[in-house]
C-alpha positions in Angstrom: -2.1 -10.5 -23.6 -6.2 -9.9 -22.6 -7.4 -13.1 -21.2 -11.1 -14.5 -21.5 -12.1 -14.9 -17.8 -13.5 -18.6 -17.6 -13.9 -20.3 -14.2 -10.3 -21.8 -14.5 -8.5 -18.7 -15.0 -6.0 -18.5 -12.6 -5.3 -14.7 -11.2 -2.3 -13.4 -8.9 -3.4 -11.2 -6.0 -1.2 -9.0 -4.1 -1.7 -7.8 -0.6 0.4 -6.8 2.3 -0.2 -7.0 6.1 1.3 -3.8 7.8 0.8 -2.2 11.0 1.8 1.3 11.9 3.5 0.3 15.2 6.4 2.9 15.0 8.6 -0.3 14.9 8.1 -2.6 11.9 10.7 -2.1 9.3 9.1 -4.6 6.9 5.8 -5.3 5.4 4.6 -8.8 5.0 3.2 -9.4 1.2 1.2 -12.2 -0.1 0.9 -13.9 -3.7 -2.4 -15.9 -3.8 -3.1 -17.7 -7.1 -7.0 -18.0 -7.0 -9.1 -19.3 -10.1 -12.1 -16.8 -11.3 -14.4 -19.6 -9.8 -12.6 -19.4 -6.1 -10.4 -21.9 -6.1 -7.4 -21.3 -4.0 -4.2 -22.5 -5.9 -1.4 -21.5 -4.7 0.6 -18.8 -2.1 3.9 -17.0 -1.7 5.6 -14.5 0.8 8.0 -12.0 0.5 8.6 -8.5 2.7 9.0 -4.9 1.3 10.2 -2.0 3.0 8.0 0.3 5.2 8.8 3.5 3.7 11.1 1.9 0.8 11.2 1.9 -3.0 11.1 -1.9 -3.2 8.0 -3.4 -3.3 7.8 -3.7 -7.4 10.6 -5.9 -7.4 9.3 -8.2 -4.4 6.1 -8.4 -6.2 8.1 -9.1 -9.3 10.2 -12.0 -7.5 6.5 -13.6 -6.1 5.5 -13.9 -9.4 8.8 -15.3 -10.3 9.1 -18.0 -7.3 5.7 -19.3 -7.4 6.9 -20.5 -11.5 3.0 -20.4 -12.6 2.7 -19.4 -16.3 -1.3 -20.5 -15.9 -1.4 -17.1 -14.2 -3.5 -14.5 -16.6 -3.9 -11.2 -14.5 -2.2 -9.7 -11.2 -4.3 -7.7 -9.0 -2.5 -5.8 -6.8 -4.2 -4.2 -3.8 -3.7 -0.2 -4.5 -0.3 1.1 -5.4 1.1 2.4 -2.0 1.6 -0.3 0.4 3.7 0.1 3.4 3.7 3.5 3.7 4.4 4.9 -0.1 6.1 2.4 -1.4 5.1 2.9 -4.7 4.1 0.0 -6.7 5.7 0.7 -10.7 2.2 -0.9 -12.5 4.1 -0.5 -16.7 7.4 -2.1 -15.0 5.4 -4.2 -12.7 3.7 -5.2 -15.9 6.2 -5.5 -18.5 8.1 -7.7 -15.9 5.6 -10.6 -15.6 4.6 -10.3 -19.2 1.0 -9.8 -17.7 -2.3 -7.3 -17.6 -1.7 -5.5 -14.1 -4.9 -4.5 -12.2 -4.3 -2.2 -8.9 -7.7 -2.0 -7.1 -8.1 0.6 -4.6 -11.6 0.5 -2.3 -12.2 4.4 -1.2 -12.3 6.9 -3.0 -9.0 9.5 -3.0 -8.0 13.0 -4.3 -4.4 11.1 -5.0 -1.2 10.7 -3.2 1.0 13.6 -3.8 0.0 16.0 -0.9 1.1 12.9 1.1 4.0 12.3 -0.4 5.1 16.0 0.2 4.1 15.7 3.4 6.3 12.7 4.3 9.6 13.1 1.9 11.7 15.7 0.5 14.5 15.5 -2.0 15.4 12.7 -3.8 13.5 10.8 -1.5 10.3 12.6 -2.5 11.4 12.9 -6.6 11.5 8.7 -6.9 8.1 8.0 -5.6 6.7 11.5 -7.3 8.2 10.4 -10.9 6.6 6.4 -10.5 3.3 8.0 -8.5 2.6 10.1 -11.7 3.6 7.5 -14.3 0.4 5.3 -13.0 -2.6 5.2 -15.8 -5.4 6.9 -14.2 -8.0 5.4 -11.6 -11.5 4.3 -13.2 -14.5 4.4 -10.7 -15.9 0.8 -11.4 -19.2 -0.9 -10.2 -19.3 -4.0 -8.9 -23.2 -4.5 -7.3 -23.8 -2.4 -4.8 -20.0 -1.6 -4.5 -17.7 0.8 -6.3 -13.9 0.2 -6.3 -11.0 2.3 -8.7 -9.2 0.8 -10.7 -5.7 1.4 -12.5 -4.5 -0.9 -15.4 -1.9 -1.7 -17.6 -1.7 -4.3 -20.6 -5.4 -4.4 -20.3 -8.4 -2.2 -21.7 -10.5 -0.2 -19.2 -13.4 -2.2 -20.3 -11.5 -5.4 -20.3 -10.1 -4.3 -16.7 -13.8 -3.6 -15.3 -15.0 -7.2 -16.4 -12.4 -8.9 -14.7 -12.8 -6.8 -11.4 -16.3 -8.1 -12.0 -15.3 -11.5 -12.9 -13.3 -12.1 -9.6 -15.6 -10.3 -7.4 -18.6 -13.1 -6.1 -19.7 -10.9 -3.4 -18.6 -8.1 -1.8 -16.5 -5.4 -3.3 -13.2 -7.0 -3.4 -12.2 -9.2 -6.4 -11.3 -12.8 -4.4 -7.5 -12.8 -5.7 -7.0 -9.4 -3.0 -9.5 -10.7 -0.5 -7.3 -14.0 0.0 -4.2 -12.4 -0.5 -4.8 -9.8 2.2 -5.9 -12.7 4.8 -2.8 -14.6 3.8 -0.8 -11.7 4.4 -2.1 -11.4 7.8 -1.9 -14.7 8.9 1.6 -14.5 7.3 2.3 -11.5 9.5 0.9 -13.3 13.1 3.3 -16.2 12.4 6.4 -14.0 11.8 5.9 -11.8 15.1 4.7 -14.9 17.2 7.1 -15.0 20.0 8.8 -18.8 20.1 9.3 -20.8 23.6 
């Protein structure tokens, strides 16, 4: 399914709030629904696992809770959140029945020196085999700005327009620019301390 981008169309961002405080055990994710013409319409929370494997499904049940079929296109902001867990873009995809979009906003000689660095074993082998399933990253411009982009269910050129489509200023499509300040606010609330 390729959706034409008109000002209505309604797009799922995904960003986390995470700090490396050596004691968080979760990361705080956001579902914003946001229309191509900036219209905010619609949230969900959920938490993943700092240094886990579980982050695709928890994107997978935001999609689910927030019951929005208007929804065209997930952006997800890059594919390692809370410290490598990898997100599964095809399953991630093929799960919501929707093109995925993973924008990442420097540019990177990849993940798997990391990954060796922090895991071994099995541990290292899951997040290897899904790391290396990803499509590629494609250098896109968006005015002055250049972001990467991976997709699934969606043509690079098709992918590149939306980027551009959701992306009024700045270099970061609105659906991940919400998302992430959702996330964060999300975050502040959960670690406020209570009377």
């Amino acid at each position: 399914m390729t959706p034409t981008v008109k000002s209505g169309t309604r797009a799922l961002g995904i960003a986390e709030s995470y700090t490396d405080d050596g004691v968080e055990a979760e990361s705080v994710l956001c579902g914003a629904v946001v229309r191509a013409d900036r219209v905010i319409d619609g949230a969900a929370y959920g938490t993943c696992t700092v240094g886990g494997t579980d982050v695709t499904d928890v994107i997978r049940g935001l999609f689910s809770n927030l019951g929005r079929e208007d929804v065209r296109l997930v952006f997800v902001a890059g594919v390692a959140p809370a410290w490598f867990n990898i997100v599964d873009l095809r399953r991630l995809a093929d799960a919501v029945d929707r093109p995925v979009l993973s924008v990442s906003f420097e540019a990177s000689s990849g993940l798997r020196s990391a990954l060796k660095a922090a895991f071994s074993g099995e541990e290292l082998d899951t997040r290897l085999a899904v790391y290396e399933s990803l499509p590629p990253r494609r250098r896109v411009t968006v005015g002055d700005d250049t972001v990467f982009v991976r997709s699934v269910g969606i043509s690079d050129d098709e992918a590149a327009r939306a980027v551009r489509a959701y992306t009024p200023t700045g270099g970061r499509p609105e659906p991940l620019r919400v998302a992430r300040l959702l996330a964060r606010s999300g975050r502040e609330w959960r670690d406020r301390e209570v009377p």
